[in-house]
C-alpha positions as MATLAB code, in Angstrom:
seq = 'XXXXXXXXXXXXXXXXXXXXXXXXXXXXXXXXXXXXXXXXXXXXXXXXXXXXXXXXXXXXXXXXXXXXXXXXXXXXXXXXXXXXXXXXXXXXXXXXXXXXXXXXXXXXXXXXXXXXXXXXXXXXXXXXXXXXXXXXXXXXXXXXXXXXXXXXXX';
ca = [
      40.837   59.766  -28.125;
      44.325   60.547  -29.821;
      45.036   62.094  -26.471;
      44.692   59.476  -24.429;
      46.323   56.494  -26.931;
      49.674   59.144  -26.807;
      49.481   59.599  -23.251;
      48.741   55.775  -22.263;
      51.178   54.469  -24.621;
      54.502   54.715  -22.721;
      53.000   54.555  -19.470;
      54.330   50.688  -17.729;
      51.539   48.833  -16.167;
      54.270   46.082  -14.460;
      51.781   43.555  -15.961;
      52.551   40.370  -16.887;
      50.220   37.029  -17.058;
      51.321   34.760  -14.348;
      52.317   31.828  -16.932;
      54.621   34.372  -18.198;
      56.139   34.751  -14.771;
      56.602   31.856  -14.475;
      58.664   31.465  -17.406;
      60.940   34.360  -16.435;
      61.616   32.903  -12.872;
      62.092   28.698  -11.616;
      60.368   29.236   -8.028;
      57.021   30.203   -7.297;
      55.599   30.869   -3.571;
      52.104   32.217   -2.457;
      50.373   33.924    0.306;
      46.560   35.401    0.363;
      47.655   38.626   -0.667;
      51.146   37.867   -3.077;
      52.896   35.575   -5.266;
      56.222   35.618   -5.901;
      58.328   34.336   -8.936;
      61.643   34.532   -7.665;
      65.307   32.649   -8.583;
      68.171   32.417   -6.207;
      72.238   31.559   -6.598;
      75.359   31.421   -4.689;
      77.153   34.895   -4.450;
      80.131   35.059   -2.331;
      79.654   32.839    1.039;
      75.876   33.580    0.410;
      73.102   33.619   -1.740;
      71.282   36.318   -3.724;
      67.324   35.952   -4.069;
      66.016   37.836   -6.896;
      62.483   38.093   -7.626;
      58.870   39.533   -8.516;
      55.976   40.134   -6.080;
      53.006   40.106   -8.212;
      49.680   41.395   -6.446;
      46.832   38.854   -6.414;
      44.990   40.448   -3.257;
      41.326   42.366   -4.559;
      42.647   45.634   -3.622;
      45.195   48.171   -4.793;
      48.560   47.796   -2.115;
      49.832   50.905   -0.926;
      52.773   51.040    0.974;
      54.380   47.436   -0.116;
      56.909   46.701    2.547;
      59.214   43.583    2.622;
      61.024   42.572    5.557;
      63.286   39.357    5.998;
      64.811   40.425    9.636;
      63.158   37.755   11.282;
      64.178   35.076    8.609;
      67.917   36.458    9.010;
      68.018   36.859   12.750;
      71.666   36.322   13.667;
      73.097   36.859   10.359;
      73.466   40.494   10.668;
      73.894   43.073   13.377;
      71.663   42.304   16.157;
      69.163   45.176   15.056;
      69.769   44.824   11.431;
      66.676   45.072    9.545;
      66.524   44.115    5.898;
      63.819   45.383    4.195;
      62.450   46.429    0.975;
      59.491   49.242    0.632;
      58.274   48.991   -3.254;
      55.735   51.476   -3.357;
      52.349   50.475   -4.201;
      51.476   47.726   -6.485;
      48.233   47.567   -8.819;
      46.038   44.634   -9.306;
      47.625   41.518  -10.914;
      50.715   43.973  -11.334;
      54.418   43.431  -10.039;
      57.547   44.872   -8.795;
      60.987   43.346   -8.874;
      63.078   42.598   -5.394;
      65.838   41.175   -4.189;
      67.695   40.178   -1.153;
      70.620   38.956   -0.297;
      70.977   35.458    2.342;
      74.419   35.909    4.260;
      74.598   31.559    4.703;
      74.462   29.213    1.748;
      73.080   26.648    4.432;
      69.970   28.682    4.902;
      66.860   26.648    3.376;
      64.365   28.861    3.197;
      63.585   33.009    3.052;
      60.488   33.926    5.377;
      59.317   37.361    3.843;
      57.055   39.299    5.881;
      55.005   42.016    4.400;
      52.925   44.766    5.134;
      50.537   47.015    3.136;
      47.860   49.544    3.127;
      44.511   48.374    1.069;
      43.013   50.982   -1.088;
      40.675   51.421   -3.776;
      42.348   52.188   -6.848;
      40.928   55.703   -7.713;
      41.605   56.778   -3.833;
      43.931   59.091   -5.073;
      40.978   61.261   -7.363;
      38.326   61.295   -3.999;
      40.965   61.874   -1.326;
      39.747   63.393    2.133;
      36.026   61.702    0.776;
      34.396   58.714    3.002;
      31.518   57.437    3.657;
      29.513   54.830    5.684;
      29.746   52.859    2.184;
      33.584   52.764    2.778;
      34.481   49.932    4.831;
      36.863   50.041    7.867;
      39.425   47.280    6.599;
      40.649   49.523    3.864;
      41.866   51.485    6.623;
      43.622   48.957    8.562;
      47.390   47.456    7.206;
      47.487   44.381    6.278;
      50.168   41.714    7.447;
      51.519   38.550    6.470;
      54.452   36.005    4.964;
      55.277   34.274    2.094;
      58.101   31.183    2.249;
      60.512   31.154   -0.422;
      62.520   27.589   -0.260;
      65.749   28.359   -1.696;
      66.858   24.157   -1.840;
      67.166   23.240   -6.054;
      64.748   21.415   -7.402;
      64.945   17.935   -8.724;
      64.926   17.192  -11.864;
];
């Protein structure tokens, strides 16, 4: 028991209750899979989006990639891509991002992201599977979340 209290005690979790996210940050946007908490100000002739994407999918993301190239066509290099890989991202957990919008015209951030479902203990029965183990954790995952990046009224 004392073992595991030492051991557990530093480790961070990235959890947070969404109310409290939503204290920390004035924007909120949703997909199936993600919410993100995010804020976003003028910097230079831009803007600078800085955030949390919080997991709210059923399954453990592996492999959380971000990627705003589409949203930003034209404002970089023809092949620029601008993207973000965070890693995996527990349950209800989060992980911090931010990107940076070249125009201060631009109205909204189209984020798409990919990840790899997984079952959280994957990592103790690796190399195991079984007709019991559905196909879809296999397959990645797609999709976009919308941040508007216009002020709110107050």
């Amino acid at each position: 028991m004392c073992v595991f209290t030492v051991s557990c005690a530093g480790a961070p979790l990235n959890y947070k209750p969404a109310n409290e996210l939503r204290e920390d940050y004035g924007y909120i946007a949703a997909s199936e899979h993600f919410r993100a908490f995010y804020d976003f100000a003028p910097m230079g002739s831009g803007i600078m989006v800085k955030g949390v994407i919080q997991n709210i999918s059923r399954s453990f993301a592996s492999n959380v990639t971000l990627d705003v190239s589409d949203s930003l066509s034209g404002q970089y290099q023809e092949k620029s891509h601008v993207f973000r890989n965070l890693g995996s991202i527990k349950m209800l957990s989060h992980k911090a991002f931010e990107f940076y919008v070249p125009s201060k015209d631009e109205k909204e951030l189209v984020i798409a992201y990919e990840f790899m479902p997984a079952e959280e203990d994957t990592f103790v029965k690796q190399g195991q599977t079984s007709a019991e183990t559905p196909d879809f954790f296999f397959q990645p995952i797609k999709g976009k979340i919308r941040l508007l990046l216009t002020k709110k009224e107050k």
